[in-house]
C-alpha positions in Angstrom: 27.2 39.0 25.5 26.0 42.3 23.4 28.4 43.3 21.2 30.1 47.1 22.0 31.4 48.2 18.4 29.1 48.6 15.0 29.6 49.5 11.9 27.6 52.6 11.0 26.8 55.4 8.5 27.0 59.2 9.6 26.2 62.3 7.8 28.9 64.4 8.2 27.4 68.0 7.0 25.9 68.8 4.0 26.6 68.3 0.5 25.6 65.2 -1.4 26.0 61.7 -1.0 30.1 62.1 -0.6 29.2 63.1 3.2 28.3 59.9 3.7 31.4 58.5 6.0 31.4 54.6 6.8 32.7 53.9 10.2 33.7 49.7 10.6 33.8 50.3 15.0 31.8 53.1 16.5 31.3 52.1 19.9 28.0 51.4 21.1 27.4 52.9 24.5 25.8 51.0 27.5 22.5 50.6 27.3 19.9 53.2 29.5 17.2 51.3 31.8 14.0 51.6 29.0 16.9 51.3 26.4 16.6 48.4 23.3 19.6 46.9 21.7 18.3 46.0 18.0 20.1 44.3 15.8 19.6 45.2 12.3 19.0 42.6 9.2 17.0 45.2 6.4 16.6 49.0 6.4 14.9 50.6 3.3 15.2 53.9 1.9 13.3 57.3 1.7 13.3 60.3 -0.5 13.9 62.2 3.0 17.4 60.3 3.9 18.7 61.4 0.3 17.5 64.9 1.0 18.9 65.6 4.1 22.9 64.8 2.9 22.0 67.7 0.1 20.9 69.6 3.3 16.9 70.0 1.7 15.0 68.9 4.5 12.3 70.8 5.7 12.5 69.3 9.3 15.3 69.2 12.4 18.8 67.5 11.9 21.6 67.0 14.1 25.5 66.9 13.0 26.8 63.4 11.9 23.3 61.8 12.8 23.2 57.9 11.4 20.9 58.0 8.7 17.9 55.9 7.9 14.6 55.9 9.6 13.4 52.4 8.6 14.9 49.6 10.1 13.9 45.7 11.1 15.7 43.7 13.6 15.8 41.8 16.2 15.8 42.5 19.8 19.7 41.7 20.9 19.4 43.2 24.4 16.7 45.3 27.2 17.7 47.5 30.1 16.6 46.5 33.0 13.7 48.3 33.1 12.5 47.4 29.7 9.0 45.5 29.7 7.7 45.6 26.3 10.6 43.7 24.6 12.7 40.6 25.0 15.8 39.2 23.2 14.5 37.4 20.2 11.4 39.9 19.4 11.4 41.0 15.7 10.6 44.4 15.7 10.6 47.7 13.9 11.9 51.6 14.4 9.1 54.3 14.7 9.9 57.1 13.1 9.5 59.9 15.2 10.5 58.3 18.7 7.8 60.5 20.6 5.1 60.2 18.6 3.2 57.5 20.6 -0.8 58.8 19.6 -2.8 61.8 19.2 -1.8 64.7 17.3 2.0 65.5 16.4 3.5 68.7 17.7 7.2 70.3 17.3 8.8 68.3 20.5 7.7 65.3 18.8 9.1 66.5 15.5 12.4 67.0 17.0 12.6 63.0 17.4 12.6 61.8 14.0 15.1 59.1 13.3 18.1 59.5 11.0 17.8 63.6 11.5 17.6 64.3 15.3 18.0 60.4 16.7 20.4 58.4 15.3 18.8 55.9 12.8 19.2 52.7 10.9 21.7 52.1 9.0 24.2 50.3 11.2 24.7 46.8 12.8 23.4 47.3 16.2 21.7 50.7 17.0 19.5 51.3 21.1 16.0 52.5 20.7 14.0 53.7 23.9 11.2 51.1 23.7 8.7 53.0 23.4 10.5 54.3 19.9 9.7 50.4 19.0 6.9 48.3 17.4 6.5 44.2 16.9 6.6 43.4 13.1 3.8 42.2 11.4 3.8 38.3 11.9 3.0 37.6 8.4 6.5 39.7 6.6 10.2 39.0 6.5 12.8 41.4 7.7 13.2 42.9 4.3 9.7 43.1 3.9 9.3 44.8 7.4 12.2 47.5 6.9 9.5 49.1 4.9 7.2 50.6 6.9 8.3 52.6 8.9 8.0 55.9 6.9 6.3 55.5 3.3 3.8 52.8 4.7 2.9 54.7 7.8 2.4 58.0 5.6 0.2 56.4 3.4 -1.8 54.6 6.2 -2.1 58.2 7.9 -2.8 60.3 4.8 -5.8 57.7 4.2 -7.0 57.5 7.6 -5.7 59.9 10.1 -8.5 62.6 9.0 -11.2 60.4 11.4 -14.1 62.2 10.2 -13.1 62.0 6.6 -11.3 58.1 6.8 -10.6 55.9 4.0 -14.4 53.8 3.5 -15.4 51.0 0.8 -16.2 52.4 -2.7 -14.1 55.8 -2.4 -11.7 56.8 -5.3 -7.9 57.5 -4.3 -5.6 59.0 -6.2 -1.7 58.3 -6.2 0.9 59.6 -7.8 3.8 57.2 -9.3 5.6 54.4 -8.0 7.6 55.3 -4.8 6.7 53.9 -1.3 3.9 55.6 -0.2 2.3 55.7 -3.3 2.3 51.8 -3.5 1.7 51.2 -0.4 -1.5 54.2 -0.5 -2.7 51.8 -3.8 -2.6 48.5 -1.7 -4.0 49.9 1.1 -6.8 51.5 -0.9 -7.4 48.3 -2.5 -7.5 46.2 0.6 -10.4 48.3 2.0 -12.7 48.0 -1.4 -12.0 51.6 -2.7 -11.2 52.4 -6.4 -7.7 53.7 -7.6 -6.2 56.2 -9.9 -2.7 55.8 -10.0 -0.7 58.3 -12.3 3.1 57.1 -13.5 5.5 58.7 -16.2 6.3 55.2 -17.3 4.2 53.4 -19.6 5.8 50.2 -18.7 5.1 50.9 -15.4 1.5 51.0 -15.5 0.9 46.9 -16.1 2.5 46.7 -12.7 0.4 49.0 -10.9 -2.7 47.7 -13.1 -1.3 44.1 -11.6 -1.6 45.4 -7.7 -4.5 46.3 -8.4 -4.9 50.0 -9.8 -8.4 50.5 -11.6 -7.1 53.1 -14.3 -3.4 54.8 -14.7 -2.9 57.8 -16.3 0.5 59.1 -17.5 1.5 62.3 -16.2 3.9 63.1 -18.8 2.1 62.6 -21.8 -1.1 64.0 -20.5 -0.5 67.1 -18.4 -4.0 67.5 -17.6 -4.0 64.5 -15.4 -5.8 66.1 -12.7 -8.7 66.4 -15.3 -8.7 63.3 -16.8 -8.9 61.8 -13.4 -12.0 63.2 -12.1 -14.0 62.5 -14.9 -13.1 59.2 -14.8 -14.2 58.8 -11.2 -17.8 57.7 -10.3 -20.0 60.2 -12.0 -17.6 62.5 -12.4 -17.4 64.2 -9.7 -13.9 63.8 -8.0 -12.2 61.4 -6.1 -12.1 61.3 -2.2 -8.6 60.8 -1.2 -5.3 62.5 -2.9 -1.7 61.7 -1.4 -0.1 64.2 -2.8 4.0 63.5 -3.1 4.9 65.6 -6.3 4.2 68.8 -4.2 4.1 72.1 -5.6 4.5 70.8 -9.4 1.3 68.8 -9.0 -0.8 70.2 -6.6 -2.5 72.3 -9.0 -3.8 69.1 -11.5 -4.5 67.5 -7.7 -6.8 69.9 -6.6 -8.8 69.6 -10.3 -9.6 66.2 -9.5 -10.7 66.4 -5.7 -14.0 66.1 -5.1 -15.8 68.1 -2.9 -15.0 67.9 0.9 -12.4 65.3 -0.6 -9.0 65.5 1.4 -5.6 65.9 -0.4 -2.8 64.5 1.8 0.6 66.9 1.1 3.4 64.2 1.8 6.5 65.8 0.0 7.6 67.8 -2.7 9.0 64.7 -5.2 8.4 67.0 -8.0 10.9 69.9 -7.0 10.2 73.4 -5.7 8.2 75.4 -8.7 7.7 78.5 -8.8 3.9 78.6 -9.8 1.5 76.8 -7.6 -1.8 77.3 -6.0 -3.0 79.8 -3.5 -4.6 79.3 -0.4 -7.9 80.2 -2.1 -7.9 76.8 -4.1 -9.0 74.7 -1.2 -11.4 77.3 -0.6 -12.6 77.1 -4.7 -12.2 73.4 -4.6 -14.3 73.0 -1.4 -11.7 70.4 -0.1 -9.3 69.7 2.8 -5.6 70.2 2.2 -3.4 68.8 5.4 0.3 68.4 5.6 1.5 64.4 6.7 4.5 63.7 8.8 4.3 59.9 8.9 2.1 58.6 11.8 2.3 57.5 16.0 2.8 54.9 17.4 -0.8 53.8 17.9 -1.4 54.4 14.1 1.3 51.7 13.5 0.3 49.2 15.5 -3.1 49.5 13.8 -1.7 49.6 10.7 0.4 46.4 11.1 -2.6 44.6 12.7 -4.6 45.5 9.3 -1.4 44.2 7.3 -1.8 40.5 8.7 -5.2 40.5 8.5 -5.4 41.1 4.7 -1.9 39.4 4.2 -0.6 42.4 2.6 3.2 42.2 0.8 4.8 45.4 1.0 6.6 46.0 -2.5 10.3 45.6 -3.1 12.7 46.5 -5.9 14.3 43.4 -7.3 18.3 45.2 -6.5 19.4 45.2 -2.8 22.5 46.9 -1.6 24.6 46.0 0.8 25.4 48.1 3.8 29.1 49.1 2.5 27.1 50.3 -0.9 25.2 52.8 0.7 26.2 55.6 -1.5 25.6 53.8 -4.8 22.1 52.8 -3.3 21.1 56.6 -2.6 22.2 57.2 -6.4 20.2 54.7 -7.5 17.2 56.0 -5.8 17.6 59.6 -6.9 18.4 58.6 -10.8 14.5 57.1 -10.0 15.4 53.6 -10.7 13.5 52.0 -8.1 10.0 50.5 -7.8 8.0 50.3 -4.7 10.3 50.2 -1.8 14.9 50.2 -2.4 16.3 47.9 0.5 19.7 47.9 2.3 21.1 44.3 3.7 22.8 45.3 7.0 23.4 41.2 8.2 22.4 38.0 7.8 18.7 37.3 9.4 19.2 35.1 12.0 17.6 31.5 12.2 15.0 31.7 15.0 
């Protein structure tokens, strides 16, 4: 019998991390005829859920929305209509719910998880199931709660451009060690192209050099990154592929080390607001294409996950995991940048299948 109370996280206005309110039973309501019951085990973090409790997110959110947009679980119930799904499936959340394939537009930006739908961090949460996607065969629930957002982005920001897609013996650029950069670096690596990674940390940089990074660079103690990282690409001339996280703060060293007709993927704005950044006219001057990247469809993810069993790809995880009940602690941790890769919540014990 499917259980009708959860415990759940809301976000009840804006203001910081103290608006998070822990409720121990909110009912779950009956389930709609393409509706999934998912029963969560993992959910990982994003910059985006800490953002949108300080009420600094750029897109749509709805009044005590559950948070979280990353979530993997297992199938506890289908309505009656559902097809794609059966009790027992492991799958995963897509992020925006109505972003199935083709180009995104502002309905389907209205269906993001944790800001307009109500997300993942909770027990038990109902997806429509076409808001849902098998997990990769070859990763754990932990493991899976990661890919939702920051792998998606990356995949996206390196391939969503068609006529300018990720190809063997390109340079990428990344910038730190959050999700999508990660993820972009592994990604990268998997398909044969070389990678940049820049990181404030010097102790950082034997990890990254470990997952495979061909140079690191350290932003802090080189401000000219940009410029040290295009003449260390092949000949000198640029690299192909930017995901750009730090936003206006370090778009201007990005666009020194884009190659020509290179693509710079703007995925968020890590780096704060500043006041002094690049015109227009850059892209123009750099000969380069500059495109904004709200994660990915659902197409994109299933192709995506495909590619991450074929190569056997491990997504990244920091070492600490929070419990559910710790939430609050665990979006302080994240914002005092003490993570690496990927910060995971426990929501329940997996089950033994």
């Amino acid at each position: 019998m499917a259980p009708t109370t959860t415990k759940q996280w809301t976000v009840a206005g804006k203001g910081g991390f103290n608006r998070l309110k822990l409720d121990d039973k909110a009912q779950i309501p009956p389930l709609g005829d393409h509706e999934v019951l998912v029963h969560f085990h993992y959910v990982s973090l994003n910059y985006r859920d800490l953002i949108i409790t300080k009420g600094k997110y750029a897109f749509p959110t709805k009044d005590n929305v559950v948070p979280g947009s990353d979530g993997a679980g297992t199938v506890e119930a289908v309505g009656p209509r559902v097809t794609r799904f059966k009790p027992g499936d492991k799958v995963l959340t897509l992020f925006n719910q109505a972003h199935y394939a083709g180009p995104i537009n502002w309905d389907i930006v209205n269906t993001g998880v944790g800001g307009m739908v109500n997300g993942t961090l909770r027990q038990y949460g109902a997806f429509e199931d076409n808001g849902l996607v098998h997990m990769p065969s070859t990763l754990d629930f932990k493991q899976g709660s990661t890919l939702s957002c920051a792998a998606l982005t990356a995949w996206n920001g390196l391939y969503g451009l068609e006529s300018k897609a990720l190809k063997p013996g390109d340079t990428v650029l990344t910038q730190g060690t959050g999700g999508v950069s990660i993820f972009g670096l592994q990604f990268a690596k998997a398909a044969g192209a070389r990678v940049i990674a820049t990181t404030s940390d010097d102790s950082k940089a034997s990890t990254l050099r470990s997952l495979g990074a061909d140079i690191v660079v350290n932003y802090k103690t080189d401000p000219s990154w940009g410029e040290t990282a295009k003449k260390a690409s092949p000949q000198g001339l640029g690299v192909d592929h930017i995901l750009e996280v730090g936003g206006p703060t370090s778009m201007a060293q990005s666009l020194k080390a884009i190659k020509p007709e290179g693509v710079i993927s703007i995925i968020g704005f890590l780096g704060g607001m500043g006041k002094e950044q690049p015109s227009f006219l850059e892209c123009f001057n750099r000969i380069c294409t500059v495109r904004g990247v709200l994660v990915g469809s659902r197409l994109q993810f299933e192709a995506m996950n495909e590619a991450i069993d074929a190569t056997g790809l491990k997504p990244v995880v920091d070492e600490k995991v929070f419990a559910l009940e710790e939430l609050r602690e665990a979006y302080q941790y994240m914002w005092d940048r003490k993570h690496f890769g990927k910060l995971c919540i426990k929501i329940d014990a997996t089950p033994k299948l």
